[in-house]
N, C-alpha and C positions, 0 to 999 in steps of 0.2 A: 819860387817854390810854390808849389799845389797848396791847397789850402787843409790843414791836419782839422781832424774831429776834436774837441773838449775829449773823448775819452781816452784818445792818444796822444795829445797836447798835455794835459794833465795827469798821464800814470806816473806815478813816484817812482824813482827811480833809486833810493836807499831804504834800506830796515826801515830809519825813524819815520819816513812817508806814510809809511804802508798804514790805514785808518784800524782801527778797533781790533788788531790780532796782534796783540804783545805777546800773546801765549804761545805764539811762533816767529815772530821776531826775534824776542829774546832767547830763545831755546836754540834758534840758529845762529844766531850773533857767538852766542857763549860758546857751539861747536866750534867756532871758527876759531874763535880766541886759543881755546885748550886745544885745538889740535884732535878731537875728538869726531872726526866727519865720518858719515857713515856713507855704503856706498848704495842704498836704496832710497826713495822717500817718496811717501803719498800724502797728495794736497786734497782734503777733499772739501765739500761745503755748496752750498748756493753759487747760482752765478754770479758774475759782475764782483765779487768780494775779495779778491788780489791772488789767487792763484797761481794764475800764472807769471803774474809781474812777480810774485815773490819769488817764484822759481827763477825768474831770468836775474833777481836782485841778488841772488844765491850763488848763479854762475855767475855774476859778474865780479862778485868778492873773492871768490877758490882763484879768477882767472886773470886779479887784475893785475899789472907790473907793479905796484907797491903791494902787494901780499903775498899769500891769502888775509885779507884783513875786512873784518866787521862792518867798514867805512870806506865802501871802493872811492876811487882818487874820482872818477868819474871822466877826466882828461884822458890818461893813457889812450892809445891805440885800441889795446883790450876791450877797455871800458866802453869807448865808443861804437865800435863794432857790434858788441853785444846787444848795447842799447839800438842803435840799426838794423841789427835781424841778420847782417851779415860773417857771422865769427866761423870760422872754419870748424872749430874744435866743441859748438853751442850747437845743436839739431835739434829742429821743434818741430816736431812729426802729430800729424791730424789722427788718433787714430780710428778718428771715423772712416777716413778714405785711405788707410794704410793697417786696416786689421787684419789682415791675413797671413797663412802661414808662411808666403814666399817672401812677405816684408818683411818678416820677423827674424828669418834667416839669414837675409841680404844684412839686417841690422847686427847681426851676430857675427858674422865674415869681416864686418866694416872695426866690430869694438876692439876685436883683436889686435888692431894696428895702435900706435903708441899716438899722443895727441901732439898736431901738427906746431900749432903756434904756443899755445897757454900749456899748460899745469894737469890742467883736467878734460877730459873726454865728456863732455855730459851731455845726455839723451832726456830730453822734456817732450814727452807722452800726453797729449792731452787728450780727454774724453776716452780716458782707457777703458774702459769698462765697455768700447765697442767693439774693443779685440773677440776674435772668436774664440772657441775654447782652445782647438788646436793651435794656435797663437801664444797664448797663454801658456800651456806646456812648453812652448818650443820655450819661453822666456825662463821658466825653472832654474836651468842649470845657469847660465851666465848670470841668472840675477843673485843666486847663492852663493855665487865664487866668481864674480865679475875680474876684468883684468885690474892691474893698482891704479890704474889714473881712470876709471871709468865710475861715473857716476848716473844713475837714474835717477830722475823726477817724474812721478806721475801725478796727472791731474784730472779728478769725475768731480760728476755733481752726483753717479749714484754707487756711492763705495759697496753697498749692497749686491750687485751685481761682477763684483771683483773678487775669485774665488778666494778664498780662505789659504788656499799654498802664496799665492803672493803677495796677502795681507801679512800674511807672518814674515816674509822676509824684508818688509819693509817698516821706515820708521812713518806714523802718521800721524797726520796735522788736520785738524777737525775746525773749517773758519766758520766764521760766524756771519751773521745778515750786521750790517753797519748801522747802527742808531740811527736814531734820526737827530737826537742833537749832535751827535758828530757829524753828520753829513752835511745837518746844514751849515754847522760854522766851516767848513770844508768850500762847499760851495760859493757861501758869500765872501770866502777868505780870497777863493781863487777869481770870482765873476769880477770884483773890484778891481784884480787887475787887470783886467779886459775891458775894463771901462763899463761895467755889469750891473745895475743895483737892480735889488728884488725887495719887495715888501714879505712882512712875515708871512700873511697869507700865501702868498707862492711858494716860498720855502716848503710851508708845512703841506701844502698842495701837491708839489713836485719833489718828496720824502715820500711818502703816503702811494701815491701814483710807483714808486721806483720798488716797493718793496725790500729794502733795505740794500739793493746791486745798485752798487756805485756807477757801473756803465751802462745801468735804464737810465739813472740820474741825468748824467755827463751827455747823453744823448737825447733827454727830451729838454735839457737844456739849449742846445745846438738849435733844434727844432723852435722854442719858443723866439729864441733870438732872431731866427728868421721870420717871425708871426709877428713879434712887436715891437722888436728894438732893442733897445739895449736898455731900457726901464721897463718891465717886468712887474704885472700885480694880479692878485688872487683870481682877478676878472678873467685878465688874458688865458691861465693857466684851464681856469675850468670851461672855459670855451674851447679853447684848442684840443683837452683832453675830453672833454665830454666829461668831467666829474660835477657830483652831483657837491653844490657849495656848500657850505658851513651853514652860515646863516639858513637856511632852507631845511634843514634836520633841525636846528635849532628850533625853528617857528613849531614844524607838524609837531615834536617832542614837547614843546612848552604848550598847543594845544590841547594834547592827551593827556598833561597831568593835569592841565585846569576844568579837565571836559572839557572843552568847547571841542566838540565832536563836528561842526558844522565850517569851523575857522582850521580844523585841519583839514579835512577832507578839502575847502578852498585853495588853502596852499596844495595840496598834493594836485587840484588840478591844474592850479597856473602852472608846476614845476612840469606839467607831465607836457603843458602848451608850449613851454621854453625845448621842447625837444627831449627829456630825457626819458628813457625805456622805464616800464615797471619795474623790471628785474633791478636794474640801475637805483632806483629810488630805494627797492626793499632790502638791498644788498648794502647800500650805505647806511639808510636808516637804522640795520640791525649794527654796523660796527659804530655807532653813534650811540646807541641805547646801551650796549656792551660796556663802552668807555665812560656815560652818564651811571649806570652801575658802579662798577670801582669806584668811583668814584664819591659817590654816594655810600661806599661799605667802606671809603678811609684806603682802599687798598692804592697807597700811591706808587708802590716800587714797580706796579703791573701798569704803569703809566709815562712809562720815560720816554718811548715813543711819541706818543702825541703829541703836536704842536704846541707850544704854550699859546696859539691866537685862540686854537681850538680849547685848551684848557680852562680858559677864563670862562667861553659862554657855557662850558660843562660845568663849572661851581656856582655859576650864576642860577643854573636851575636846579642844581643839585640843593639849593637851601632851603633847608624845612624839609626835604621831600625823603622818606623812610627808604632803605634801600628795599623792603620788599615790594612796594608798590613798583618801582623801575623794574623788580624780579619780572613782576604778573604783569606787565605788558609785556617785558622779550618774549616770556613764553608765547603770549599769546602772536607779536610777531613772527614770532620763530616759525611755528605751526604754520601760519600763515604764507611765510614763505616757500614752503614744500607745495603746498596748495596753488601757490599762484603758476610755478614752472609745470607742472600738470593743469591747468586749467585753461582752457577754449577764453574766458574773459576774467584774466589774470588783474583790469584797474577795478572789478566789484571784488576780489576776492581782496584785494588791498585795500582796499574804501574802506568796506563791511571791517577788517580788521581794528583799522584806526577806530570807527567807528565802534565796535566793542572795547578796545582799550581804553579810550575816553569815556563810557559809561562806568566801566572797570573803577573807574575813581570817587565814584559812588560809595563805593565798599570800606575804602578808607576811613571815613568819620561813622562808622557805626556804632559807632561809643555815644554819639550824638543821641541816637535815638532812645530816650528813657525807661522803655521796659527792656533795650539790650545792656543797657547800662547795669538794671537792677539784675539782670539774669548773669551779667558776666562777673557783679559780686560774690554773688551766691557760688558760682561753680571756683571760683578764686578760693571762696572762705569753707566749701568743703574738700578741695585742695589740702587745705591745710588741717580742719579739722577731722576726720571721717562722720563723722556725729552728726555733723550737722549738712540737712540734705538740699540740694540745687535746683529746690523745686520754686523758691523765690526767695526773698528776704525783705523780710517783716520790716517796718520804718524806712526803707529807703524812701523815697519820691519815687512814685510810676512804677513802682514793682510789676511787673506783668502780671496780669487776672487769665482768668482759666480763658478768655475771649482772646489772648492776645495771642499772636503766629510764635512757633517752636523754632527759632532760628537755628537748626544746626544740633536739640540737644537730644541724645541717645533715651533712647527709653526706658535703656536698662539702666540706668542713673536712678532711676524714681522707687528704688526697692523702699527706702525712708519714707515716702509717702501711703498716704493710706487711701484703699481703692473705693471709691464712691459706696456706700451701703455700707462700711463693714467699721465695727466699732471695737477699738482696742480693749483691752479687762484690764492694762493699767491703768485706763482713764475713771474705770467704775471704780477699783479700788482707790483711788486717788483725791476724786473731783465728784463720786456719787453715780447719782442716776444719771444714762444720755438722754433724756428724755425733756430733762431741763435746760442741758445744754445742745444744744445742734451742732457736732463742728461739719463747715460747711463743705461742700467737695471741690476741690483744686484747691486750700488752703495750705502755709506752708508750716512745717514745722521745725524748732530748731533754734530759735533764737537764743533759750537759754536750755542747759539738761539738768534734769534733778535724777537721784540715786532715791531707789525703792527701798533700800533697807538690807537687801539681801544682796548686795555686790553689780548688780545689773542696773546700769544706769539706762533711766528710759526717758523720752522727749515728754517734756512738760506743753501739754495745750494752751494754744494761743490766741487770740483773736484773729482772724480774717483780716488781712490788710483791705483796709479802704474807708471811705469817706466817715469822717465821723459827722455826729449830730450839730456839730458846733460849725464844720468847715463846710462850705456849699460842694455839689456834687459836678467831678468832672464831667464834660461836656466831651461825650462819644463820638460827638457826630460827626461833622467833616474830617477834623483833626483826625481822630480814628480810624476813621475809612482811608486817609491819605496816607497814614502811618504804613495801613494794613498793606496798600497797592505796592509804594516803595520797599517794604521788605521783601513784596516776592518778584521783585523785579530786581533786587539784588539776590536774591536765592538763584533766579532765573540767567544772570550774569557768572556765579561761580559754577552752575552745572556746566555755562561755555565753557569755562578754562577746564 
């Protein structure tokens, strides 16, 4: 005998086979049981994800000599037949290269005769949705009042192009893309009997690659076994497929949050020297940052998909790291990926990116710096209070002086402050002459409020935050000047994003 593919060697041939669609297994099982079979059905869903084997698992139960039963014998004549391609009474019509009006007709003269061998007449339609319109009319009337032993199966991947009169006269089945941990225990279930072992790496490599269709699977398995044997690892897979590895988004990703803007940019060029296209780098890189996100917001249920080899080096960087920082680099990947497929030199348009996302991280400890520290009390504690204004706060450490940069604060905030030259009449009634007192301009007010007597409470004058007589006077100079550069080069980093 010729030699069969894994995707024909491996199709299941009963309901319980069938991977990840209970929601029409059992819906059909139970028709069988109660006698309740209808005479229309549409399969629809992604490819590779049991379609059509369900359809033929379907006729083989209506048609086997021990039923109609849930659990065809598989032995009978019937049974075999079926599973063959050969059953007189079983027609499994392309309807890509049989969409026309004269097939449809020929199919209509044919349904009227009674079924030859089995039970039932059934008609498995796939790729319907390429019939043409006049086709599809001609199908109206038998499909609405078909003969008693005739049954339709139809099977698309775009039910959307299937009009509305023959969605209604049928029953439909919506499948699903196959997990990846079903697939892969699937996989390794079936490779071991074939004398097959795969490392988790390939698993999750060749999941990943298939897109959830069990017959991309089943088929770049076949392929790899002729690439390396019948021992199988993450290496072989992402050589054969050209995907970009694990480890290697790992690396640039754990670059970018540490900055080291120089040690990613080095990985992205060895990866780019190992052979892989830009587009290929940016395209992984983004569903790696995607899955470092959830991952980092706790969202585990949007995660079942990914490999557990892969999941490990995603918690490994996920710790300590805020899931907004992972936010503001996709973004800034994301952008960047539009950029590259319109641009003439798409590895600067990818460099430059890593390389803003890595400075990006910059922005993270800005709590660090001591007059954002004292600035970001202030706007916290008029948050809460209204009284009291966000113009500094008296006693912190490093309160910002009128000299230090406005990271970020609105102007219209400072209505509480008082404008350089202008002296308030609660302070005369209050505190006396200003003449004695000076208060100085950019100081702040608010620490504490006293009441005038007449219901209006007004801010009580305070001293100017800064060096007393007693404590030496800070040193402006480098320190300051360093301070000043690095805020506007993080000011200059958020107008990028």
């Amino acid at each position: 005998m010729s030699y069969l593919v894994f995707a024909r060697k491996w199709r299941p041939q009963s309901f319980d086979e069938v991977l990840s669609q209970e929601h029409v297994t059992v819906t059909l099982k139970n028709a069988i049981d109660t006698g309740r079979i209808g005479h229309a059905y549409l399969m629809t869903g992604p490819r590779g994800v049991g379609k059509t084997t369900t359809a033929r698992i379907f006729a083989k139960a209506l048609n086997c000599e021990k039923g109609p039963s849930s659990v065809p014998c598989q032995v009978c004549d019937s049974c075999r037949s079926i599973t063959s391609g050969n059953h007189m009474d079983v027609r499994e019509i392309d309807g890509a290269s049989n969409r026309g009006i004269d097939q449809i007709r020929e199919l209509r003269e044919q349904a009227r005769y009674a079924a030859a061998t089995g039970r039932y007449k059934i008609y498995i339609i796939d790729e319907v949705h390429m019939l043409t319109n006049e086709a599809f009319n001609a199908l109206l009337k038998i499909l609405e009042e078909p003969p008693e032993s005739v049954i339709f199966i139809f099977a698309t991947t775009q039910p959307r192009k299937v009009p509305d009169t023959i969605l209604s006269r049928c029953q439909r089945f919506d499948f699903r893309r196959i997990p990846v941990s079903d697939m892969s225990e699937y996989l390794r279930s079936e490779a071991s009997g074939e004398g097959i072992t795969l490392d988790d790496s390939a698993l999750g490599l060749i999941c990943r690659a298939s897109g959830g269709s069990m017959r991309d699977a089943l088929s770049l398995m076949d392929q790899l076994v002729n690439f390396s044997g019948n021992d199988i690892h993450g290496e072989d897979v992402a050589r054969l497929l050209g995907l970009v590895r694990t480890d290697i988004l790992a690396d640039v990703t754990a670059g970018i949050l540490r900055g080291d803007a120089s040690g990613a940019v080095d990985r992205i060029s060895v990866s780019l020297s190992e052979g892989y296209s830009v587009d290929e780098l940016m395209d992984a890189l983004l569903a790696f940052l995607r899955n470092l996100l959830l991952v980092a917001a706790g969202a585990s249920e949007s995660l079942r998909e990914v490999p557990e080899s892969e999941l490990v080096l995603l918690r490994e960087l996920a710790e300590g790291v805020p899931d907004i920082a992972v936010l503001n680099i996709l973004r800034i990947m994301t952008g960047a990926s539009i950029e590259v497929r319109r641009s003439n030199l798409p590895r600067v348009t990818l460099e430059t990116a890593v390389m803003t996302a890595s400075n990006l991280t910059r922005a993270f400890s800005l709590n660090t710096l001591p007059g954002v520290t004292a600035r970001l009390s202030a706007v916290r504690a008029a948050a809460v209070d209204p009284g009291k204004v966000p113009g500094g706060t008296p006693g912190v450490e490093g309160a910002p002086s009128s000299g230090a940069p406005d990271l970020g604060q609105d102007d219209s905030d400072d209505e509480g402050e008082m404008e350089e030259g202008e002296v308030d009449q609660g302070v005369f009634q209050d505190y006396g002459d200003p003449a004695e007192e000076q208060v100085p301009a950019g100081s702040a007010y608010g620490a504490e409020e006293g009441d005038s007597g007449n219901g209006v409470r007004e801010p009580e004058e305070e001293e100017a935050a800064g060096p007393s007589e007693d404590e030496p006077p800070e040193d402006d100079g480098p320190d300051r000047k360093k301070e000043q550069e690095t805020s506007q080069q993080i000011l200059g980093l958020f107008d990028a994003v």
